[in-house]
C-alpha positions as CSV (number, residue, x, y, z in Angstrom):
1,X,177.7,150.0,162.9
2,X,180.5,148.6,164.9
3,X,179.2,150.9,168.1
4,X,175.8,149.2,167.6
5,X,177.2,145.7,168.0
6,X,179.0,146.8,170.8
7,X,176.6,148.0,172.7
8,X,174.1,144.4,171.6
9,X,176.8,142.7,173.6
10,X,176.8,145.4,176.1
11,X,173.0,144.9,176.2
12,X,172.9,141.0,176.5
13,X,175.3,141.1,178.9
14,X,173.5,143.6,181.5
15,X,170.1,141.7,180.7
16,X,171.4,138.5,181.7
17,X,172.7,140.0,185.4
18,X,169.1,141.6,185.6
19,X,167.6,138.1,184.9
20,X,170.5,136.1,187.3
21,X,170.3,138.5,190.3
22,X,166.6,139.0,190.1
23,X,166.8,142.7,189.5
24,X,164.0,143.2,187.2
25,X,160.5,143.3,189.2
26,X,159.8,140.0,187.6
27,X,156.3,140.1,187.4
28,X,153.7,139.2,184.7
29,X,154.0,142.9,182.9
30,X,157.9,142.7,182.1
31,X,158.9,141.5,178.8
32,X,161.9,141.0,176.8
33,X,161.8,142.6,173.6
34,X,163.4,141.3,170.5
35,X,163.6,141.6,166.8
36,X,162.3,138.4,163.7
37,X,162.7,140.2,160.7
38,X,161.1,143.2,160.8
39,X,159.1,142.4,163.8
40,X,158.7,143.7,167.3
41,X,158.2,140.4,169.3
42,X,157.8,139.6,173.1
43,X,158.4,136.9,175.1
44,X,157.1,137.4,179.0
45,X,160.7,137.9,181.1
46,X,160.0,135.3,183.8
47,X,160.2,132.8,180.9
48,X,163.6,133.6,179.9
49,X,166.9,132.1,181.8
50,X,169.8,133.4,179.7
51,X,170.5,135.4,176.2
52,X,173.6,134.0,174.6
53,X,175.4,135.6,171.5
54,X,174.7,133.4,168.6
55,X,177.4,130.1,168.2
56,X,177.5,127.3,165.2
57,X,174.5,124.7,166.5
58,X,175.0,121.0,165.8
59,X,172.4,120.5,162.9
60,X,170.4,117.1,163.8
61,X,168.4,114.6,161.2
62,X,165.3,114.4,160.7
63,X,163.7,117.2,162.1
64,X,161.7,119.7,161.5
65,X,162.5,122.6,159.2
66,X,162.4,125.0,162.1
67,X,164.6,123.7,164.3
68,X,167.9,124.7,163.5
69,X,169.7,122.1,165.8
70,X,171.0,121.8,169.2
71,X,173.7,123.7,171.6
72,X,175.7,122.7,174.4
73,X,174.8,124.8,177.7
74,X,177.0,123.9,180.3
75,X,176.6,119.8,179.8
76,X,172.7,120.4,178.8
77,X,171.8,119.3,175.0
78,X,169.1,122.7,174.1
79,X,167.3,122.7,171.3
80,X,166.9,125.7,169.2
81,X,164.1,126.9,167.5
82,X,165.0,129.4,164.0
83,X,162.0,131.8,165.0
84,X,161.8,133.2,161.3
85,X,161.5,129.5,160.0
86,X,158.8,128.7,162.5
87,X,156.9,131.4,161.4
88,X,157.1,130.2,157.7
89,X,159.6,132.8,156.7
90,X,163.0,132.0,155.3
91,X,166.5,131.7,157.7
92,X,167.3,134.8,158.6
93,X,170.8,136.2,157.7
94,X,173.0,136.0,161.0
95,X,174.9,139.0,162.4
96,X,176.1,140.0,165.1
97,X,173.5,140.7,166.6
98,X,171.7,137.2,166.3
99,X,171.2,135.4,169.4
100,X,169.5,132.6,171.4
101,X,167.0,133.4,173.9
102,X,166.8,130.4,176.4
103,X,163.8,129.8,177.8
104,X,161.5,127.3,180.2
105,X,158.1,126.0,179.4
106,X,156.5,124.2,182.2
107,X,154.2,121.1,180.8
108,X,151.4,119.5,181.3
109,X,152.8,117.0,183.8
110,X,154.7,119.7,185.7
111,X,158.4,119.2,184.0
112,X,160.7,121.6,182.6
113,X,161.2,122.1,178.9
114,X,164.1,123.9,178.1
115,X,165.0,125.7,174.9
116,X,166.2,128.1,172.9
117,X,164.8,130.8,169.7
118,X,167.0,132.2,167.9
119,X,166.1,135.8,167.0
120,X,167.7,138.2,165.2
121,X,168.6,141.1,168.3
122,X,167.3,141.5,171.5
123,X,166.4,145.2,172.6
124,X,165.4,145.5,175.9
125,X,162.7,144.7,178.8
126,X,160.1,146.3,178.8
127,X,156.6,146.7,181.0
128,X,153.4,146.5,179.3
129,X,150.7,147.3,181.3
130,X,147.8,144.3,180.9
131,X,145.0,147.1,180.0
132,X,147.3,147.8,177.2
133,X,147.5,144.0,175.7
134,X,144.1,143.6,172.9
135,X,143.7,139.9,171.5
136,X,145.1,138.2,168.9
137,X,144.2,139.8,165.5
138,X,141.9,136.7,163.4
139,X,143.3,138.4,160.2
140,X,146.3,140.2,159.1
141,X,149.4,138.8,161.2
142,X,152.2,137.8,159.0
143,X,152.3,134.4,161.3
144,X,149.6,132.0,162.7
145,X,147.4,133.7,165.0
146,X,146.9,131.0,167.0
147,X,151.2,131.6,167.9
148,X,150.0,135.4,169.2
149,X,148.6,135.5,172.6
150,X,147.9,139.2,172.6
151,X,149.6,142.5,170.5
152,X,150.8,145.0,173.3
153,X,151.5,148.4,173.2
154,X,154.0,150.4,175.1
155,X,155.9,153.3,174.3
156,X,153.7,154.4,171.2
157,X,155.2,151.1,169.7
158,X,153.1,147.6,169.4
159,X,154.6,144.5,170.4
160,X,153.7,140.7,169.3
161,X,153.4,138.9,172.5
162,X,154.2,135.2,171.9
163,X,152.1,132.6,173.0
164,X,155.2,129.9,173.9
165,X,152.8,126.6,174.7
166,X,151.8,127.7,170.6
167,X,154.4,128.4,169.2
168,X,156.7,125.4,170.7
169,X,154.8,121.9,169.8
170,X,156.2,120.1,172.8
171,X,155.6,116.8,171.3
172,X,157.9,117.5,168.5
173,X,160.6,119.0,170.5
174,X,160.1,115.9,172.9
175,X,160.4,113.5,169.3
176,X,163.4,115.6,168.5
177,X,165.7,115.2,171.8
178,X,165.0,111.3,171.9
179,X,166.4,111.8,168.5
180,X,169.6,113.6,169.4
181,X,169.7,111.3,172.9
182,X,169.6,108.4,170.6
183,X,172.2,109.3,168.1
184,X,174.9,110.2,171.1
């Protein structure tokens, strides 16, 4: 087990140089695989800034049950979004191998959003070919379906590709850091 960890870090680390120095083709095929619950989920890679090993969050007020608080990244207040509570499951037990992926959702009027999901591992990056993405399922998905933008299959394995502008309701995450903004 200890090996495993090891090489999580090991993992996370060499992900986040393939992300910083552009070594990954970043296309719209690559995605980063990663674990909520017994889930395969994917997010696409040229969303994702930086994977950081899992740290305390600040727990804010008056939120909603699925965001598990905020972090400090380098002077910027990120928000952080308990995938397994958004998708109406219960908190997850943390290990070792939990972590945040941060990521950037461009809006409506052209800003950045900035935040974070915590997930319970990150695996890898992985390309899945478009031909090989079907639609959502309308039936059978252990989370909204409207939160699924396609299941993809690569590797004899499927994948739940995440539909980010879904599963992240910007005006609640925009309610939430005038929250935290306000109580500094």
């Amino acid at each position: 087990m200890e090996q495993r960890i090891v090489n999580a870090e090991k993992q996370i680390l060499a992900l986040n140089k393939a992300i910083e120095s552009n070594n990954l083709h970043l296309d719209e095929d690559q995605y980063l695989i990663f674990k909520v619950g017994d889930d395969n989920m994917a997010v696409e890679i040229i969303r994702v800034k930086e994977i950081i090993s899992y740290e305390e969050v600040t727990m804010v007020p008056h939120v909603p049950p699925f965001i598990a608080g905020v972090i400090n990244l380098r002077g910027s207040i990120i928000p952080i979004i308990d995938m397994g509570r958004r998708f109406g499951r219960t908190g997850g037990e943390i290990t070792r191998l939990t972590c945040f992926i941060v990521v950037e959702l461009e809006q409506e009027d052209e800003t950045t959003l900035y935040f974070g999901m915590l997930v319970d591992a990150v695996s890898e990056v992985l390309p899945i070919a478009t031909e090989s993405i079907e639609e959502s399922p309308t039936f059978g998905a252990r989370i909204r379906s409207d939160f699924i933008s396609g299941i993809g299959k690569a590797d004899d394995k499927f994948y739940i590709i995440l539909n980010l502008n879904k599963v992240v309701d910007v005006k609640e995450i925009e309610i939430f850091q005038e929250k935290v903004f306000a109580e500094m």
